[in-house]
N, C-alpha and C positions, 0 to 999 in steps of 0.2 A: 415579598422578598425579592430583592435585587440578584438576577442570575444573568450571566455568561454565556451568549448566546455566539451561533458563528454561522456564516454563510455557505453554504456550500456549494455556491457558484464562484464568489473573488476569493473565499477563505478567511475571508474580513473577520474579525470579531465583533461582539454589540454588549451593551452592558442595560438592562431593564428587567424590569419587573416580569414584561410578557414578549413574547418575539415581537417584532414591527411588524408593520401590511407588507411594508417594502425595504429590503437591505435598502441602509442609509448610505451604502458605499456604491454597490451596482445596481443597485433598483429591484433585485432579484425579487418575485413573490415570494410573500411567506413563507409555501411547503419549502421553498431551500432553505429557511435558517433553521437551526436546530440546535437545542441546546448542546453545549459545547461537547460535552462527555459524549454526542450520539450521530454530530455531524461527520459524515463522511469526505473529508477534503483530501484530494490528490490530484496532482498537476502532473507529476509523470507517468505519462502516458504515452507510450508508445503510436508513434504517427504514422500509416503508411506515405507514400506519395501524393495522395489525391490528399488526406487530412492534413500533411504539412504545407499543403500548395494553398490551402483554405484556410488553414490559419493564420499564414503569414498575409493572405489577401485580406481577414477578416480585420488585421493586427493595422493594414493601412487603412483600412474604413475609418477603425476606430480612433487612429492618431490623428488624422485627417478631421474628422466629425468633431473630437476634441477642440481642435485649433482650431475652426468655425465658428465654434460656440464660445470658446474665449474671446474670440475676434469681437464676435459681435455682444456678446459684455459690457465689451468695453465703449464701443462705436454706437449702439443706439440710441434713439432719441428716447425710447420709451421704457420708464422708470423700472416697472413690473417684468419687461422685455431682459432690464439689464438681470436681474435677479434668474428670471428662468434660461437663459443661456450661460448664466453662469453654472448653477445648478446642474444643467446637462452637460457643459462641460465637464465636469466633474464625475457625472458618471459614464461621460463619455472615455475618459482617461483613464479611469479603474477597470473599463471595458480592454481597454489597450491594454493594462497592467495583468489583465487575466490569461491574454495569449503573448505575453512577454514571458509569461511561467509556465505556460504550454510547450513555448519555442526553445523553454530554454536560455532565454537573451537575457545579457546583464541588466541591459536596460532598456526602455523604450525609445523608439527617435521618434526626434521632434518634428514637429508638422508648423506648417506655414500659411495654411489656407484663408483665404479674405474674405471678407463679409464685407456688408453696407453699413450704412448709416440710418437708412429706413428700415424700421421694424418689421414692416408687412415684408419689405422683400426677405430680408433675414427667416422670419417664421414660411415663406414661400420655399426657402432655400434647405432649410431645416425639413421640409414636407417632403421634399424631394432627397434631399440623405434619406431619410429615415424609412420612406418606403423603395429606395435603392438594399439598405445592409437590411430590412426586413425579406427581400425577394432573394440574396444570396444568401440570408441564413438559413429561411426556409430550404434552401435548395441542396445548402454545404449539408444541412441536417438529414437531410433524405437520403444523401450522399455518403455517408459517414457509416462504417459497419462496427464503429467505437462506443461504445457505450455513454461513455465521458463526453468525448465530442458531442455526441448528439445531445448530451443533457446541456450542454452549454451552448452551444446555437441553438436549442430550440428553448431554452430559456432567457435567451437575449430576443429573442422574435417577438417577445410575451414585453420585454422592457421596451424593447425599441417602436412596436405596438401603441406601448401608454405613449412612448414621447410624440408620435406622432400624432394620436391623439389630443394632445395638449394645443401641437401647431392647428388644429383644424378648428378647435375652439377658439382657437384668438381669431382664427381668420373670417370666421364668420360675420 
């Protein structure tokens, strides 16, 4: 039977039979989607200083990581390449959309960032974001005496984790 499932990292909703391994919007693991009736989602959450300072820093990783990943979509030579930077684009941007609803902001801005036309350098490039916003999410996470916060940078650590996992595979 077809059920109503929802994220409780973007807030996303999923429509299946059984939860996904991985939200098809932020990458979140499993334990966050939860059927609809039982997922706990809230974005207003009070920031002190230190958590609003990190998520606005988190909010440029992520728009920044985004535009990379679209960049290089678009510019590579390598067919498979074009597909997985598209891919993470995408949940690099829902990453951005999750502390635009953190921050409160109408919308997200937009990022400009360049990539290549070789693949290796791009997946090189991507190894180096990923274990960049994996060291400050660890660290915002540690940092954070927010319940919320901490469940959301230490479950992008877990996303951001796979994707760079994925670059180290190609690059072998």
């Amino acid at each position: 039977m077809v059920k109503l499932w929802r994220c409780e990292i973007c807030g996303d909703p999923y429509i299946g039979e059984t939860a996904p391994d991985n939200c098809p919007f932020c990458g979140a693991h499993k334990n966050y989607i939860k059927d609809v009736k039982q997922a706990e989602v809230n974005f207003d959450v009070e920031l002190n200083e230190k958590d609003k300072a990190n998520a606005e820093h988190a909010l440029q990783v992520e728009v920044s990581n985004a535009a990379f990943y679209f960049c290089a979509a678009k510019k590579t030579e390598d067919a498979e390449g074009k597909l997985l930077f598209k891919a993470l684009g995408k949940v690099e941007a829902e990453h951005a959309s999750i502390w635009r609803k953190i921050l409160k902001l109408d919308t997200v801005p937009g990022g400009n960032d360049s990539c290549n036309e070789s693949n290796k350098e791009n997946l090189e490039e991507s190894h180096s974001r990923e274990t960049k916003a994996i060291e400050f999410y660890k660290k915002a996470a540690a940092e954070s005496e927010n319940q919320k916060v901490k469940q959301l940078f230490g479950a992008l650590v877990v996303v951001e984790t796979d994707h760079l996992k994925l670059s180290e595979e190609r690059l072998e």
